[in-house]
PDB file with SEQRES, HELIX, SHEET and CRYST1 records, atoms N, CA, C and O in Angstrom:
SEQRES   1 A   68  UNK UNK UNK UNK UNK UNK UNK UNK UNK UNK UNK UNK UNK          
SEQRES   2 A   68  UNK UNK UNK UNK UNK UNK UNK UNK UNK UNK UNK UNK UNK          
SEQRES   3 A   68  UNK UNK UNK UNK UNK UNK UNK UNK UNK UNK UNK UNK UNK          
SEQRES   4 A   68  UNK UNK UNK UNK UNK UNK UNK UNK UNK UNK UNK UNK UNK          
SEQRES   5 A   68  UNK UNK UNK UNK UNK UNK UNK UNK UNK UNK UNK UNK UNK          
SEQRES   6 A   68  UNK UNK UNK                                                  
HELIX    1 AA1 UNK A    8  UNK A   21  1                                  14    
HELIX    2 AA2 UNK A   26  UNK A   41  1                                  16    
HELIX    3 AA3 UNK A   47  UNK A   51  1                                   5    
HELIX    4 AA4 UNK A   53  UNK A   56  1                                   4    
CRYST1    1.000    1.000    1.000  90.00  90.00  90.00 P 1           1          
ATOM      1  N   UNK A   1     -29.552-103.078 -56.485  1.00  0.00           N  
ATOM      2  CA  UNK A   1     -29.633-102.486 -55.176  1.00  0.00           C  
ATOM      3  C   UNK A   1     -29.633-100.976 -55.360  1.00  0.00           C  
ATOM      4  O   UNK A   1     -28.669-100.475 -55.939  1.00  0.00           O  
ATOM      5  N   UNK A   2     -30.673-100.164 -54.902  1.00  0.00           N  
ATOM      6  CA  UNK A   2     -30.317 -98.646 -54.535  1.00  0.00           C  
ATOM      7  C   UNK A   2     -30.560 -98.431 -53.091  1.00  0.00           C  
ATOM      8  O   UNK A   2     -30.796 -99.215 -52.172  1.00  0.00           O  
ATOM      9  N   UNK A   3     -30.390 -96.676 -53.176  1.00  0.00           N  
ATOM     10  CA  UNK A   3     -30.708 -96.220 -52.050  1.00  0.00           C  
ATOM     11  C   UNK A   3     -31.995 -95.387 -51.623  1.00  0.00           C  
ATOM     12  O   UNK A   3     -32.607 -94.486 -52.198  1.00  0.00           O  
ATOM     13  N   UNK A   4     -32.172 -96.015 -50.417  1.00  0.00           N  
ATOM     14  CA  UNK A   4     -33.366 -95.153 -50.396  1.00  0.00           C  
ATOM     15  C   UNK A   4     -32.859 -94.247 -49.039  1.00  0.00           C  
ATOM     16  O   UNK A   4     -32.068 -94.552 -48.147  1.00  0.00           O  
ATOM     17  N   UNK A   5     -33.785 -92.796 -49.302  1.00  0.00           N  
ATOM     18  CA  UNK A   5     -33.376 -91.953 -48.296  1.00  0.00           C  
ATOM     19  C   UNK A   5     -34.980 -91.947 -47.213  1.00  0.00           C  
ATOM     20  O   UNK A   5     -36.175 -91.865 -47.501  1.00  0.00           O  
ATOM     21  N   UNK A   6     -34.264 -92.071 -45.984  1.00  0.00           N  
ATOM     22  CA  UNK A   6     -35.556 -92.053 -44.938  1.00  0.00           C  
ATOM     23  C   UNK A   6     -35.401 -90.728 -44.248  1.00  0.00           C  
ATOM     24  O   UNK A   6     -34.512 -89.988 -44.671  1.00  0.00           O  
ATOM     25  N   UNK A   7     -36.134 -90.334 -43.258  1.00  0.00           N  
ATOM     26  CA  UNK A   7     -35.651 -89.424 -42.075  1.00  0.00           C  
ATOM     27  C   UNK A   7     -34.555 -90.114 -40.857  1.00  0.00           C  
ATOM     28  O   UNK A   7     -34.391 -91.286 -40.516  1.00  0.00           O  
ATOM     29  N   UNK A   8     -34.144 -89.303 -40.559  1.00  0.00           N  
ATOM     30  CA  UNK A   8     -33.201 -89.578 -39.192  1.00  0.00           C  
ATOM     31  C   UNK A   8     -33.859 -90.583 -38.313  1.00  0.00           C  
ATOM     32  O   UNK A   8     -33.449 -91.685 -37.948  1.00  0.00           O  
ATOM     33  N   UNK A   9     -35.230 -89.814 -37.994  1.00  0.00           N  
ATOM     34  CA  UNK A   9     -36.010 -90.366 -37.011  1.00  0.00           C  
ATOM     35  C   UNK A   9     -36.462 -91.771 -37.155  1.00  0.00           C  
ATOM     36  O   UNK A   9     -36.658 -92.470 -36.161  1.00  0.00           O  
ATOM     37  N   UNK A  10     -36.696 -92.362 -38.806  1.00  0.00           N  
ATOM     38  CA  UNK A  10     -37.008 -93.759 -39.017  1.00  0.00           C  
ATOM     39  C   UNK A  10     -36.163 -94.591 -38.968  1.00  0.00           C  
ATOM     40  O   UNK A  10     -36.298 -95.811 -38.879  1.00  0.00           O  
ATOM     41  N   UNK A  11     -34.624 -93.567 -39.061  1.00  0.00           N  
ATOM     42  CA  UNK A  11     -33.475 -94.719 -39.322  1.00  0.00           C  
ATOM     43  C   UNK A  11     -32.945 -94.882 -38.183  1.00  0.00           C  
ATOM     44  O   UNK A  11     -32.049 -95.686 -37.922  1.00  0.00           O  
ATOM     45  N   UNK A  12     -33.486 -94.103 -37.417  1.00  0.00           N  
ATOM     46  CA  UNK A  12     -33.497 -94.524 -35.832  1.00  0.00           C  
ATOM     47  C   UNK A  12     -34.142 -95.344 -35.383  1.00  0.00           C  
ATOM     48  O   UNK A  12     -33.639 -96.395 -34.986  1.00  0.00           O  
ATOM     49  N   UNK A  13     -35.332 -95.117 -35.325  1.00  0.00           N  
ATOM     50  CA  UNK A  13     -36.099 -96.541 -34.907  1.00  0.00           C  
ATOM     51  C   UNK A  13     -35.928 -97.721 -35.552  1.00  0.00           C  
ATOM     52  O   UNK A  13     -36.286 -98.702 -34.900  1.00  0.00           O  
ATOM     53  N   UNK A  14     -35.299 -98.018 -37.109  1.00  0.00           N  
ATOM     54  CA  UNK A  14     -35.495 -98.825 -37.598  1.00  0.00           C  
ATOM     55  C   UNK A  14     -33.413 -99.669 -36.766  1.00  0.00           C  
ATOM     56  O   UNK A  14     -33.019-100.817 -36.557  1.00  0.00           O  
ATOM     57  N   UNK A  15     -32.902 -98.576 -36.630  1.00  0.00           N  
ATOM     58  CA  UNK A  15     -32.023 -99.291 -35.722  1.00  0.00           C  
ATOM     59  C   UNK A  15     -31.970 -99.655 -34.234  1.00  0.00           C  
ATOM     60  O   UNK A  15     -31.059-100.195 -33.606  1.00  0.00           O  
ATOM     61  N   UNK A  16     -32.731 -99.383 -33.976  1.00  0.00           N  
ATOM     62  CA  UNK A  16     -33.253 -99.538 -32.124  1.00  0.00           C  
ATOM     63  C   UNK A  16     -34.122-101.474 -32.594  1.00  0.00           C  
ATOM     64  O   UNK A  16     -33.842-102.571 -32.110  1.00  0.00           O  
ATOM     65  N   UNK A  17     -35.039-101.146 -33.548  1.00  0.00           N  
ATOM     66  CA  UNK A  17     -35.530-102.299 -34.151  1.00  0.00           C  
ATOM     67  C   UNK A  17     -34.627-103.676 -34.083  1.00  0.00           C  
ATOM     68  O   UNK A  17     -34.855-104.692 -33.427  1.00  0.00           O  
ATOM     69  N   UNK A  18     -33.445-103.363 -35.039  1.00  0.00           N  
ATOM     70  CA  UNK A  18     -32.689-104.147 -35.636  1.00  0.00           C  
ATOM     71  C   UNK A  18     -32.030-104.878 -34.532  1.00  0.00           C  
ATOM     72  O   UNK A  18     -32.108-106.105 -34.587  1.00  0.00           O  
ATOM     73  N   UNK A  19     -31.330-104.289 -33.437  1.00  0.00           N  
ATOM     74  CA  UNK A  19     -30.723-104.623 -32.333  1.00  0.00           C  
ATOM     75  C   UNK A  19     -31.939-105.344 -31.490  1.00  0.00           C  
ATOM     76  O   UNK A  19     -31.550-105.992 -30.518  1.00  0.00           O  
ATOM     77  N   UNK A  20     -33.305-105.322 -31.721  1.00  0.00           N  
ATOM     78  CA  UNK A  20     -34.208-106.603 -30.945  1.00  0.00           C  
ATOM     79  C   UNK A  20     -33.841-107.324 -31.423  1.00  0.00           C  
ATOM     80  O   UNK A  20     -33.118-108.169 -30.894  1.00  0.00           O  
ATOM     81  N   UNK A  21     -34.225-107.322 -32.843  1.00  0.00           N  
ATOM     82  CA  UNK A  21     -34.549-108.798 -33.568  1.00  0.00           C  
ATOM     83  C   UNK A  21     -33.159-109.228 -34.342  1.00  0.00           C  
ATOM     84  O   UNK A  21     -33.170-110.103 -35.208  1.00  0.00           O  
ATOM     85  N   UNK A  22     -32.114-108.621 -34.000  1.00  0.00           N  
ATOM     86  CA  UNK A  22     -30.954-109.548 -34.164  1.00  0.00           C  
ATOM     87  C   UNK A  22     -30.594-109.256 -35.535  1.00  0.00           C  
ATOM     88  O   UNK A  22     -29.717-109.938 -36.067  1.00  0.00           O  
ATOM     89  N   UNK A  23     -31.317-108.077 -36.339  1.00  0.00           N  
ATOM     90  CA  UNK A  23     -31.157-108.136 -37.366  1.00  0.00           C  
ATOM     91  C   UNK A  23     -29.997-106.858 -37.998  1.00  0.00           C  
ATOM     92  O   UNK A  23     -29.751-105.789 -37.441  1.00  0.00           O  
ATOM     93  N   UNK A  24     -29.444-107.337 -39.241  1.00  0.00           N  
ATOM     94  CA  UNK A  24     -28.895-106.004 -39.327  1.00  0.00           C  
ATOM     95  C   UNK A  24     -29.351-104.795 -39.722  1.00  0.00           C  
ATOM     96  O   UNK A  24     -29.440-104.932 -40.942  1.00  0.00           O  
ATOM     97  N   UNK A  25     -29.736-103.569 -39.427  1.00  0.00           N  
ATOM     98  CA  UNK A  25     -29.995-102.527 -40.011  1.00  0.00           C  
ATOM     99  C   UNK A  25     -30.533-102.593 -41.414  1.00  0.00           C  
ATOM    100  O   UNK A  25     -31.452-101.843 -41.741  1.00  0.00           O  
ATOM    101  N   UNK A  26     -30.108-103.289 -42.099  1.00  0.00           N  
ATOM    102  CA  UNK A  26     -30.747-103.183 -43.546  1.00  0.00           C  
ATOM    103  C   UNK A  26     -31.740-104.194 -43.810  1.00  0.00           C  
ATOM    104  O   UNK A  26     -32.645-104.049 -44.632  1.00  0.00           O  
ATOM    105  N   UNK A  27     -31.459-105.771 -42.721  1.00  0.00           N  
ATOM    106  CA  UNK A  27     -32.294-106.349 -43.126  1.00  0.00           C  
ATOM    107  C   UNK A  27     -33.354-105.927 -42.188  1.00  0.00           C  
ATOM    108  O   UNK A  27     -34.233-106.714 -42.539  1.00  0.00           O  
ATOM    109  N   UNK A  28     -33.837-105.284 -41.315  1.00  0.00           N  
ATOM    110  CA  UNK A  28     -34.750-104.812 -40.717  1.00  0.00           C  
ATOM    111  C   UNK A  28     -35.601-103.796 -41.067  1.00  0.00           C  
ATOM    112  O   UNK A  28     -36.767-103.550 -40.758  1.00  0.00           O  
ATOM    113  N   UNK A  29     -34.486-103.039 -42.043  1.00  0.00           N  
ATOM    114  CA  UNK A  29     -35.473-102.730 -43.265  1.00  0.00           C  
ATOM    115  C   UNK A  29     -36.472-102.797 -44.416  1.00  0.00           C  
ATOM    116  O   UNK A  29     -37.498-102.270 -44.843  1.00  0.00           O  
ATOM    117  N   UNK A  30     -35.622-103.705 -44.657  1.00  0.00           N  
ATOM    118  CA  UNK A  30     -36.125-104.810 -45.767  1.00  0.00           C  
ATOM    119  C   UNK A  30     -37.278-105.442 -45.274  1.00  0.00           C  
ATOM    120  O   UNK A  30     -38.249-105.306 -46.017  1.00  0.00           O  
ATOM    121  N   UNK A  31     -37.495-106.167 -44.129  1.00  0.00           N  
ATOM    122  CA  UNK A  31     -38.325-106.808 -43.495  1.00  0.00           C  
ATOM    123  C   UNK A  31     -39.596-106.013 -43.137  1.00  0.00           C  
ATOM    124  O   UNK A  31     -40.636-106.661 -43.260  1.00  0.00           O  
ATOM    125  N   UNK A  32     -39.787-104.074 -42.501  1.00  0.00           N  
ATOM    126  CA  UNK A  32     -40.412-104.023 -42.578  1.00  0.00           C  
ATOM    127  C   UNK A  32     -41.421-103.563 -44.112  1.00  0.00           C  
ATOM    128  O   UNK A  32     -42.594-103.200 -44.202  1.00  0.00           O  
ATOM    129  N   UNK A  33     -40.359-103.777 -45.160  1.00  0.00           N  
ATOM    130  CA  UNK A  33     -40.629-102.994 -46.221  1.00  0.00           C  
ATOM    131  C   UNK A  33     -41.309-104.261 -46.540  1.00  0.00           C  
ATOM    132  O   UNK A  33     -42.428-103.809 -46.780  1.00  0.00           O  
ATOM    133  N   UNK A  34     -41.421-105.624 -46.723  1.00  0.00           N  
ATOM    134  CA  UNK A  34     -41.766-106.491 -47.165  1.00  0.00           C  
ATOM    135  C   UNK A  34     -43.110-106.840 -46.159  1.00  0.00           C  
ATOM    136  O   UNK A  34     -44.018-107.461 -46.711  1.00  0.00           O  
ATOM    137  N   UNK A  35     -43.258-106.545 -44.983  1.00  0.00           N  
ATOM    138  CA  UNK A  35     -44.443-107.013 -44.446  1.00  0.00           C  
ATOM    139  C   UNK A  35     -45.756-106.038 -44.953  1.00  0.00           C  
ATOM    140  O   UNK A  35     -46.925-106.231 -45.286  1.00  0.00           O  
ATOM    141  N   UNK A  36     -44.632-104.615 -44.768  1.00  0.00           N  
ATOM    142  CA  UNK A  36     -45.667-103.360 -45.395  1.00  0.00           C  
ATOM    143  C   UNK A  36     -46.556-104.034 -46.483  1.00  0.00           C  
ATOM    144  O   UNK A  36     -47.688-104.513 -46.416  1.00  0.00           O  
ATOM    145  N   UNK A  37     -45.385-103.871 -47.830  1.00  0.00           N  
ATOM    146  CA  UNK A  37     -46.065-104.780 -49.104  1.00  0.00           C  
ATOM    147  C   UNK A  37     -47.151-105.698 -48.501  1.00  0.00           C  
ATOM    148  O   UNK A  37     -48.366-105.522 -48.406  1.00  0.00           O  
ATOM    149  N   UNK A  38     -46.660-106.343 -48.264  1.00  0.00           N  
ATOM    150  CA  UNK A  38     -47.695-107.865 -47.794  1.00  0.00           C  
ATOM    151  C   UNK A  38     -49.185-107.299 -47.122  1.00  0.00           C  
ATOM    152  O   UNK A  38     -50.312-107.709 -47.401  1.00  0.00           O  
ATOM    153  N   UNK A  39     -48.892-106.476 -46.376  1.00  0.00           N  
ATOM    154  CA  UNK A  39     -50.239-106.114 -45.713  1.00  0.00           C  
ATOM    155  C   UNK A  39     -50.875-105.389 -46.699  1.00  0.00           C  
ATOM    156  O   UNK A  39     -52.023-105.816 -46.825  1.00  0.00           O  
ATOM    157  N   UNK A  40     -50.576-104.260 -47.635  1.00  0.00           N  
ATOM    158  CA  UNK A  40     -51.072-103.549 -48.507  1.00  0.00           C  
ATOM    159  C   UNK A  40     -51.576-104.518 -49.255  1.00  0.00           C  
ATOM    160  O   UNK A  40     -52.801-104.621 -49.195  1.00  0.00           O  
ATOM    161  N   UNK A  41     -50.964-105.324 -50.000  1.00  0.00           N  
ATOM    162  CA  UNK A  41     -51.660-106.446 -50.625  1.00  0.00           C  
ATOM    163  C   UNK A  41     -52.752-107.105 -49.947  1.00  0.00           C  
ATOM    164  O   UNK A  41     -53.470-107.777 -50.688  1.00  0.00           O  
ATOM    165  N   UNK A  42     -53.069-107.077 -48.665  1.00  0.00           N  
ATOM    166  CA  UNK A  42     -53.828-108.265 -48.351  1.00  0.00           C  
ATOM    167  C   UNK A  42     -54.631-107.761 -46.830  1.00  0.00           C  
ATOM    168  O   UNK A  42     -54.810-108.456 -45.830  1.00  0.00           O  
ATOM    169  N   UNK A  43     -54.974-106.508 -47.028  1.00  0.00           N  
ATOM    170  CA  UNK A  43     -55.832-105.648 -46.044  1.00  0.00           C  
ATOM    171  C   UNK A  43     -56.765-106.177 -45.080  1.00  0.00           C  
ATOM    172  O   UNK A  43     -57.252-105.425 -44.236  1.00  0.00           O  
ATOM    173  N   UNK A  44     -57.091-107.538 -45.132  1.00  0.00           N  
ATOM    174  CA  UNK A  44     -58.219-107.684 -44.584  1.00  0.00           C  
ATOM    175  C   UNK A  44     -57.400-109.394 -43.632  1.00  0.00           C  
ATOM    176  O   UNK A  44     -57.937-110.156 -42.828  1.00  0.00           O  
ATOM    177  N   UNK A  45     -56.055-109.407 -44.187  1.00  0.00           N  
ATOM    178  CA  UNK A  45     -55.324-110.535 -43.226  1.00  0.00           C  
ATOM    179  C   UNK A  45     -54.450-110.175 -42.039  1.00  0.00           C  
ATOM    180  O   UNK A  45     -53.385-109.578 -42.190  1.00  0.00           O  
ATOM    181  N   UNK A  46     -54.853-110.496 -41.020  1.00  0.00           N  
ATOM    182  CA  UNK A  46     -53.590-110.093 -39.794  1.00  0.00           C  
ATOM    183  C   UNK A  46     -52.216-110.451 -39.934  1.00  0.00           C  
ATOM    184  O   UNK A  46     -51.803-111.406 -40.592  1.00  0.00           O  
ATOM    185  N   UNK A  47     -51.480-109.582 -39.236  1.00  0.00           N  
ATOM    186  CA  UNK A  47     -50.347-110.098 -38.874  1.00  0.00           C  
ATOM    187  C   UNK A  47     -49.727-111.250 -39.056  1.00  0.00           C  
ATOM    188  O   UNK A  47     -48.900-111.525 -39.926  1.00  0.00           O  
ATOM    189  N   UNK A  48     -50.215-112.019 -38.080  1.00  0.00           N  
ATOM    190  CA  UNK A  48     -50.100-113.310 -38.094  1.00  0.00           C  
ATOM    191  C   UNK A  48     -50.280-114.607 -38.845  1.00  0.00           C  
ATOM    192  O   UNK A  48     -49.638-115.656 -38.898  1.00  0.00           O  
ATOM    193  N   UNK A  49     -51.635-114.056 -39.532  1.00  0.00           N  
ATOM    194  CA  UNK A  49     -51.824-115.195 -40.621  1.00  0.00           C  
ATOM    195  C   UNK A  49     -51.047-114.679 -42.027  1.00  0.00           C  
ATOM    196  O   UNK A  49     -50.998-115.490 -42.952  1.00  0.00           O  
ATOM    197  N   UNK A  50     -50.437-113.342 -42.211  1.00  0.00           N  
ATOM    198  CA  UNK A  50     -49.335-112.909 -43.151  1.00  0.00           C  
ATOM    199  C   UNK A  50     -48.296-113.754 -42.577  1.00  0.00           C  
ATOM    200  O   UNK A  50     -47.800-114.487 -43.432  1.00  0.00           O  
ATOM    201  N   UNK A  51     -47.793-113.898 -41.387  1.00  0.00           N  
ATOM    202  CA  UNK A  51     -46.802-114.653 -41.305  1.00  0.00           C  
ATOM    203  C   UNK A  51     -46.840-115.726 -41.697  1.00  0.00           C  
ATOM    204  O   UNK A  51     -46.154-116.212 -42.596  1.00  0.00           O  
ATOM    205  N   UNK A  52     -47.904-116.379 -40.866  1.00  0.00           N  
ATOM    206  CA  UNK A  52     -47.957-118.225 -41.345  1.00  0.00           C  
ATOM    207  C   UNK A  52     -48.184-118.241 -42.986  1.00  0.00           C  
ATOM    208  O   UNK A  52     -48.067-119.348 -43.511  1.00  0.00           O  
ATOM    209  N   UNK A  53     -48.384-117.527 -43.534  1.00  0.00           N  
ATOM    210  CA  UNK A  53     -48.395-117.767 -45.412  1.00  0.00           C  
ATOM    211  C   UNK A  53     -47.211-117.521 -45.632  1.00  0.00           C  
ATOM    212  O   UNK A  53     -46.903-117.637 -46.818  1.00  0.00           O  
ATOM    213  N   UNK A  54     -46.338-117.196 -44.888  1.00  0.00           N  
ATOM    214  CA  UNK A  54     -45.075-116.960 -45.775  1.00  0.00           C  
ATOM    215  C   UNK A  54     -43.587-117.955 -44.680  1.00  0.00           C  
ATOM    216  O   UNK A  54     -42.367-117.913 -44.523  1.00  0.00           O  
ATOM    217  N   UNK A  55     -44.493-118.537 -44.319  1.00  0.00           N  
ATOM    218  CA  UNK A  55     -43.773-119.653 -43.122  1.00  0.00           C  
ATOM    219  C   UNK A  55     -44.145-120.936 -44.537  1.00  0.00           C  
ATOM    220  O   UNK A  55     -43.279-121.366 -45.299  1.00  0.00           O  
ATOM    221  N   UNK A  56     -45.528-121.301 -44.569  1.00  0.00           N  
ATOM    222  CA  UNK A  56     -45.962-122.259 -45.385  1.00  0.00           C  
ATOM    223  C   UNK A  56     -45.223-122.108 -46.590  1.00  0.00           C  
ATOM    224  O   UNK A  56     -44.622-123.100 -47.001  1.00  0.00           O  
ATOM    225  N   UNK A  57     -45.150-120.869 -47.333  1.00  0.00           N  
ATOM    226  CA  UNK A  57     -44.544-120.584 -48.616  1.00  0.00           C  
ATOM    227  C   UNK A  57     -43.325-121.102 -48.666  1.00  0.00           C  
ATOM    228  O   UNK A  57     -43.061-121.840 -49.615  1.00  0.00           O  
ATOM    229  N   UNK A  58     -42.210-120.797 -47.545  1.00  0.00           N  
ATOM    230  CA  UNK A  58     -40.812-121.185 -46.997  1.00  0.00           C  
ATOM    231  C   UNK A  58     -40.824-122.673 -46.735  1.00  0.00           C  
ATOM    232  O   UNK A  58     -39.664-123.011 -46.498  1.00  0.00           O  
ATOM    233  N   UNK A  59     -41.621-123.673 -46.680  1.00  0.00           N  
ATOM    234  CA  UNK A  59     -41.854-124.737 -45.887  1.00  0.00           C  
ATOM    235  C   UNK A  59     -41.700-124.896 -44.882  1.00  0.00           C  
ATOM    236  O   UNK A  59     -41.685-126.086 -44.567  1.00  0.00           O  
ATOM    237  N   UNK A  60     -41.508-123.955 -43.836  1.00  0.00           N  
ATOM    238  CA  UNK A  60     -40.927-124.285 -42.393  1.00  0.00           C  
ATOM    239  C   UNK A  60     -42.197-124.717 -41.426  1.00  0.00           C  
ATOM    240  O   UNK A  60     -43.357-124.305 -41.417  1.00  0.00           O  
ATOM    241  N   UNK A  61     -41.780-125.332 -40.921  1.00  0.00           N  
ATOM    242  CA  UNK A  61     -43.424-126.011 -40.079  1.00  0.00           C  
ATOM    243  C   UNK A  61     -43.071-125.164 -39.087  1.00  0.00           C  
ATOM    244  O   UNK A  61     -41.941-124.845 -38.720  1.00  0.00           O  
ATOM    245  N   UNK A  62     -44.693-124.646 -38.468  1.00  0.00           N  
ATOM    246  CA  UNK A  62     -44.099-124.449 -37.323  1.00  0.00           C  
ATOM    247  C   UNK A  62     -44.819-125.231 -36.494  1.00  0.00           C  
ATOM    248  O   UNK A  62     -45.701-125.974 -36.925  1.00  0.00           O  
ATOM    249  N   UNK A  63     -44.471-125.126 -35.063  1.00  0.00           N  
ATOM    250  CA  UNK A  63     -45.191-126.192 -34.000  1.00  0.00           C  
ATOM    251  C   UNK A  63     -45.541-125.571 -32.602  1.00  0.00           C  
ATOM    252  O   UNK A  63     -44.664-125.163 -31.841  1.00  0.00           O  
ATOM    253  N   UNK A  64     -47.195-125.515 -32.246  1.00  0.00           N  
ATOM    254  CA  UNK A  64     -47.734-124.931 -31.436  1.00  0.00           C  
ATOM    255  C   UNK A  64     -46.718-125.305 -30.014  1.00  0.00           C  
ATOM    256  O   UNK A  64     -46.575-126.513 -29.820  1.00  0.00           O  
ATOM    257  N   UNK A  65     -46.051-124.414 -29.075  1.00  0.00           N  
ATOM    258  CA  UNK A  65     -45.753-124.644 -27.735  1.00  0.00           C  
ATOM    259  C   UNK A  65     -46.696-124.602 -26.938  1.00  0.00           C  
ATOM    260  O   UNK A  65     -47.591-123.766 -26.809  1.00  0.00           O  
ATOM    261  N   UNK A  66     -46.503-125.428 -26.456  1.00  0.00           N  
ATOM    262  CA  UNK A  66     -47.815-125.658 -25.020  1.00  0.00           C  
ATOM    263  C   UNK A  66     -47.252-124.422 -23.728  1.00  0.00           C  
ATOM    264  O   UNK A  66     -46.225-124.213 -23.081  1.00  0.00           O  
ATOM    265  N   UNK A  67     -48.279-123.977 -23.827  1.00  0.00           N  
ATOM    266  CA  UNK A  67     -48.388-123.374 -22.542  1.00  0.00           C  
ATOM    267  C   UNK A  67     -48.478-123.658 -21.020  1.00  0.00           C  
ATOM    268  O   UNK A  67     -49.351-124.522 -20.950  1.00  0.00           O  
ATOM    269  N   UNK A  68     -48.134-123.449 -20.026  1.00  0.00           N  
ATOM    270  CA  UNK A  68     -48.190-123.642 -18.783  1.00  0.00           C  
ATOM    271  C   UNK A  68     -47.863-124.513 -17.827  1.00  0.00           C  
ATOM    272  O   UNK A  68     -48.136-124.270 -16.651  1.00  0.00           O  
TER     273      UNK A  68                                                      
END                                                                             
């Protein structure tokens, strides 16, 4: 484990972040540091289908909710 140094301003948002998604401060870090990676790796995949590869990778199914 080290440290990394950000600006004020990121470690702000990245705690305004953390308090959505329930996460703690560091792992909301971590998380966006790992999607970053992921997208750099893989430029030409959305969001979303980065997620579902790493849903599939995890085995977690997921299951379409019906709408309306």
């Amino acid at each position: 484990m080290g440290i990394v140094k950000i600006s004020d301003e990121l470690h702000e948002d990245i705690r305004k972040a953390s308090a959505v998604m329930v996460r703690s401060i560091n792992a909301q870090a971590e998380y966006w540091i790992k999607i970053g990676m992921l997208a750099e790796a893989n430029p030409t995949m959305p969001f979303s289908q980065i997620m579902s590869e790493q849903m599939r990778h995890a085995e977690v199914e997921i299951r379409k909710i019906a709408c309306g």
